[in-house]
C-alpha positions in Angstrom: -16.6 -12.6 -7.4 -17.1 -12.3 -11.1 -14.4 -9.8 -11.7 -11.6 -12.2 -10.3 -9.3 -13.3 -12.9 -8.2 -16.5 -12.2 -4.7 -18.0 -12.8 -2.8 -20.8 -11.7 -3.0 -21.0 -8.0 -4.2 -17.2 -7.6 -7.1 -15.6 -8.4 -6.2 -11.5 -9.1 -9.2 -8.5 -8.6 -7.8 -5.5 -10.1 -8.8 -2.3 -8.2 -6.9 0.5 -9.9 -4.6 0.7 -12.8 -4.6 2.8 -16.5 -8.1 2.3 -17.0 -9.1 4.1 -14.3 -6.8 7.1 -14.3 -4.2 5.2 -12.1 -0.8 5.4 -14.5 2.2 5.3 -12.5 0.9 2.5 -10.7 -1.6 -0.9 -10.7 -3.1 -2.0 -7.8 -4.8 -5.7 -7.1 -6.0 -8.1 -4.6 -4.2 -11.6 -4.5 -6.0 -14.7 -3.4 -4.2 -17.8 -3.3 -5.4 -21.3 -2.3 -3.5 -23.2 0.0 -0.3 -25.1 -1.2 2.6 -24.2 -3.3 1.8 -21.8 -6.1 3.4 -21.6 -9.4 6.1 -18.9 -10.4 5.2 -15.5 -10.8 7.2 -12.2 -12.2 6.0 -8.9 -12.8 8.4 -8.4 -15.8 9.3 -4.7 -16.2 7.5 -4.0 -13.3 8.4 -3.8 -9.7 5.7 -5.1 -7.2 5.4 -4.0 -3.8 3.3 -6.7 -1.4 1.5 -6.6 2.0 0.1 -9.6 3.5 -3.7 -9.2 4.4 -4.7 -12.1 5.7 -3.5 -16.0 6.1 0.1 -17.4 6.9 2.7 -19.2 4.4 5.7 -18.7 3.2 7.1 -16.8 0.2 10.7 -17.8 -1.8 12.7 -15.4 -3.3 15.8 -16.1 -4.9 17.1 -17.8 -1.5 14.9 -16.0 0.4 12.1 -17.5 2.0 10.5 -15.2 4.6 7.4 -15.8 6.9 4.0 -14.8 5.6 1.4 -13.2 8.0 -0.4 -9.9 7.9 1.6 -6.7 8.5 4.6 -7.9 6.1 5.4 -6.1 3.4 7.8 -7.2 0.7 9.3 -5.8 -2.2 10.3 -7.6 -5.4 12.1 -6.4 -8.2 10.7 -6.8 -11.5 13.1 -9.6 -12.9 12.9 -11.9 -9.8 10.5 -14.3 -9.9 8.5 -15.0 -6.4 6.1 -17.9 -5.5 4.0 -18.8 -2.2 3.1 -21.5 -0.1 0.4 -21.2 2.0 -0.4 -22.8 4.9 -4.3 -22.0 4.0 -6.0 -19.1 1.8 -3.6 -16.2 1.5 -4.6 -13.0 0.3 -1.7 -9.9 -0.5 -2.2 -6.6 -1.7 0.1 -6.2 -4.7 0.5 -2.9 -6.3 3.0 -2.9 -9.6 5.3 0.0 -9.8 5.5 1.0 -13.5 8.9 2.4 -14.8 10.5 1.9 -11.7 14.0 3.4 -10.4 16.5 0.8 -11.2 17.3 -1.1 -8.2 20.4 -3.2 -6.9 18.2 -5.1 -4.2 16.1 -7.9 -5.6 14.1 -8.2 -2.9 13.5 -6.4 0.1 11.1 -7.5 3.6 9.8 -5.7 6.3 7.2 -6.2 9.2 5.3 -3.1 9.3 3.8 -3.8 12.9 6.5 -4.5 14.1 8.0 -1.1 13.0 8.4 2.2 15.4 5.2 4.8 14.4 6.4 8.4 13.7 4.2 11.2 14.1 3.0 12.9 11.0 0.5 16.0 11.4 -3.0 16.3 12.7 -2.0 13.9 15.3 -1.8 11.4 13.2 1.2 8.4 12.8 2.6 6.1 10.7 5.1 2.9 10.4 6.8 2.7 6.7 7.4 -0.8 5.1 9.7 -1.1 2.2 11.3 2.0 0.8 14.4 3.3 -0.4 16.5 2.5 2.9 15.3 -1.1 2.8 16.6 -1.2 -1.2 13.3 -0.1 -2.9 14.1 3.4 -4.3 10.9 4.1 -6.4 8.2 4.2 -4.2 7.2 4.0 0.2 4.8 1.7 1.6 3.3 2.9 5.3 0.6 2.3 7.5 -1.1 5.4 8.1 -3.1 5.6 11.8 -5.6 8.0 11.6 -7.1 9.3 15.0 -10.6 9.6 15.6 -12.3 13.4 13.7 -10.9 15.2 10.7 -7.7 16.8 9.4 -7.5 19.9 8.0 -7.8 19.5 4.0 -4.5 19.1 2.1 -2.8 17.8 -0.7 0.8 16.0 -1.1 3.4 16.1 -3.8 3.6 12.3 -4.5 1.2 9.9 -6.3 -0.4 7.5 -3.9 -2.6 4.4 -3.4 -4.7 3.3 -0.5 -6.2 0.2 1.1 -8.4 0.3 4.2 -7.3 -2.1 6.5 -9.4 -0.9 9.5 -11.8 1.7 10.9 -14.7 3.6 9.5 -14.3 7.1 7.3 -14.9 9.7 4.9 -13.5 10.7 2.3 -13.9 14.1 1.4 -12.7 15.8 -1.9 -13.6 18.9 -4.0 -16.8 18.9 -1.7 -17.4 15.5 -2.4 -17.7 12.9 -0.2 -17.4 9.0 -0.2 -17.0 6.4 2.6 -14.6 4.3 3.5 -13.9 1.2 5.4 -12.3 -1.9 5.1 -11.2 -3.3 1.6 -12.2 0.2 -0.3 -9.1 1.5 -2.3 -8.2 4.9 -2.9 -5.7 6.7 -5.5 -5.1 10.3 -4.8 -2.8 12.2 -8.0 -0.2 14.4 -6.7 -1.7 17.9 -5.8 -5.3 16.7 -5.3 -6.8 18.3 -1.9 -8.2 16.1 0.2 -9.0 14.8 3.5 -9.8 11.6 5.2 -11.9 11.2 8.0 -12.3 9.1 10.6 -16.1 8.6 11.7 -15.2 5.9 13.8 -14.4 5.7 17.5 -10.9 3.7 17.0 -8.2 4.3 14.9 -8.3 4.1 11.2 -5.6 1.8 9.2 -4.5 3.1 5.5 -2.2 0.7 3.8 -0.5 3.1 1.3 2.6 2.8 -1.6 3.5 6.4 -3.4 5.8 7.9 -5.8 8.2 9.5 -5.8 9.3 8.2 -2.2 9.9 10.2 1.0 8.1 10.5 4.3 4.2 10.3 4.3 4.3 13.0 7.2 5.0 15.7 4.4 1.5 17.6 3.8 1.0 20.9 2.0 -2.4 23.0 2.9 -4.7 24.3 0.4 -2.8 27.4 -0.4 0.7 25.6 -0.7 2.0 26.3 3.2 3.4 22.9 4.7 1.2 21.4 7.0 2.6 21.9 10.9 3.3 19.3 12.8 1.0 19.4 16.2 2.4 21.0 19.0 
């Protein structure tokens, strides 16, 4: 727990941002106690949030939607947002640098609760905030990854992961490195890759890209798009 920075009511572990290679976007774990905690604002930032665990309730502006895991929740740079929890509260926050200029301030969606679309390798996914829900810069899915392994691929957009559930592998360049719950992930655009899942139930990715458009959209190796399965 060393690497927590504490501050106010929160205590923030940063997983990936310009120190490690990660520039278009900053990715950190959010723990706060329970009660009301004090004001914050991401400045020139945008912040895209997705509750992992615990139950409260956030205020935005006017807003003040329901906290429980599977919501997401998008907040414009300039708006400040605050929490009260009913008990510990932890969010994934991931700040959008340089972000499109928005006329939403805040934006709220229940991922869970969303439809799943089929992407390829029978794989699915539910989005979360994104440009229809007033958050042009980046998408925010769940990605539900079948048991076994994808054919390797790359996509055109920047990304950032979270394991939410499952067991995996992550396999790039001929490398490999495991995943499960809590290990984050940033893939640059173009980077070939695959994720697989070792497990014997589905696998849960949390992840926020730029520029936004539909997670389903793939490219193989030698730059053919990835088929949808028959």
């Amino acid at each position: 727990m060393d690497n927590w920075l504490n501050s106010d009511s929160a205590a923030v572990l940063p997983l990936f941002d310009d120190a490690r290679g990660c520039e278009k976007f900053a990715q950190r774990l959010l723990r706060f106690r329970a009660g009301r905690s004090s004001p914050r604002r991401a400045g020139a930032d945008d912040e895209i949030l997705y509750v992992l665990d615990g139950t409260g309730t956030a205020t935005l502006g006017e807003a003040r939607p329901a906290l429980r895991p599977g919501v997401g929740i998008f907040v414009r740079g300039d708006i400040g947002w605050s929490v009260d929890a009913d008990g510990p509260l932890e969010l994934l926050s991931v700040l959008v640098h340089d972000p499109e200029p928005s006329p939403d301030p805040h934006a709220t969606v229940d991922l869970l609760a969303e439809d799943r679309r089929d992407a390829t390798a029978a794989r699915q996914f539910a989005l979360g905030v994104r440009a229809e829900t007033g958050c042009p810069s980046v998408t925010q899915f769940i990605g539900f990854v079948p048991p076994g392994r994808a054919p390797d691929h790359f996509h055109r957009y920047d990304e950032v992961l979270y394991v939410l559930e499952g067991q995996g592998t992550l396999h790039i360049g001929g490398e490999q490195a495991p995943l499960a719950p809590g290990v984050c992930v940033h893939l640059p655009a173009t980077v070939v890759h695959c994720l697989e899942n070792t497990g014997g139930s589905e696998m849960w990715l949390l992840g926020v890209f730029r520029p936004s458009g539909s997670p389903a959209e793939a490219y193989y190796p030698d730059g053919t798009p990835a088929v949808y399965p028959s």
